[in-house]
C-alpha positions in Angstrom: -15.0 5.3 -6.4 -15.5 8.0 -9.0 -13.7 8.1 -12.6 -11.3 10.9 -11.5 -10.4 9.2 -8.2 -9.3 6.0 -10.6 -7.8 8.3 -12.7 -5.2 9.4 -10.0 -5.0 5.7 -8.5 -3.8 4.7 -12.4 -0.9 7.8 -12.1 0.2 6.4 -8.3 0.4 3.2 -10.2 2.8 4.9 -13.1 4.6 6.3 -10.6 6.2 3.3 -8.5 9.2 5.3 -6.9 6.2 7.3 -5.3 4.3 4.3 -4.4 7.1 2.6 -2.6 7.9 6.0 -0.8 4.0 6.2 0.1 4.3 2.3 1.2 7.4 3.2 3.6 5.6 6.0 5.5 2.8 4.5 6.1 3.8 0.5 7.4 6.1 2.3 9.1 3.5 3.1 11.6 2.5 -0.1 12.2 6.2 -1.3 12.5 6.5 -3.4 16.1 9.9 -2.5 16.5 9.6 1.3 16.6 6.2 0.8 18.7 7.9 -1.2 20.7 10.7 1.3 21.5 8.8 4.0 21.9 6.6 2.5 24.2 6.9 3.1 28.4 8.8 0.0 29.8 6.0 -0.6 32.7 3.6 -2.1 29.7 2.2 -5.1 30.8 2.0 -8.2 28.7 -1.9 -7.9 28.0 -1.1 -4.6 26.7 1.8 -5.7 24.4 -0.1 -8.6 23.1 -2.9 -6.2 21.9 -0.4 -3.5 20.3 1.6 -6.6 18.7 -2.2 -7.7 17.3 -3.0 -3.8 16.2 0.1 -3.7 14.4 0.0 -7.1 12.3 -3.9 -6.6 11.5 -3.1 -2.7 10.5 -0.4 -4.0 8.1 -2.1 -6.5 6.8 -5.0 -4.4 6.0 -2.3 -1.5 4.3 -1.3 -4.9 2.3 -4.7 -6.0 1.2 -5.5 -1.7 0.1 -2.4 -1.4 -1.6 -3.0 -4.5 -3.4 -6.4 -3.1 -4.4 -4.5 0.3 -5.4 -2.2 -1.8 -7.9 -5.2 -2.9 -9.6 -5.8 0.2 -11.2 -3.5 0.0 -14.0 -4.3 2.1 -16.9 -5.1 -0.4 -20.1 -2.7 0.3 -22.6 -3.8 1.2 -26.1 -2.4 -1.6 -28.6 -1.9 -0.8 -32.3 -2.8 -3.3 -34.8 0.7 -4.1 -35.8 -0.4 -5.9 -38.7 0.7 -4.6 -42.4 -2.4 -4.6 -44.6 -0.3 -4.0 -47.3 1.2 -6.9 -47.1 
């Protein structure tokens, strides 16, 4: 990944009302519930096993990028607090 493209992951990061809104959208693709409803009712059970597996494994990999995503935190600069004068 390229400097710039970190660059924007470390504002998605600064920005976590847009990374919970980007979160939503997109496990809400692999949310059973809605699959499930918009699915035909003459699916077998071979076929609803293997969406049921496609939807936990694609979450589970959203997880394990979004967890990489929240890694790039920009490093805060810290003053030296300390009074020389002193």
């Amino acid at each position: 990944m390229n400097e710039k493209e970190q660059n924007e992951l470390e504002k998605l990061n600064d920005n976590p009302t847009l990374l919970e809104a980007i979160k939503e959208v997109l496990f809400s693709k692999f949310d059973l519930n809605e699959v499930v409803k918009n699915m035909k009712e003459d699916v077998d059970n071979q076929i609803l096993g293997e969406i049921t597996r496609s939807c936990i494994g694609g979450a589970e990999l959203l997880k394990e990028g979004f967890k990489k995503i929240e890694s790039y935190k920009k490093v805060e600069d810290k003053l030296d607090e300390t009074n020389i004068a002193i």
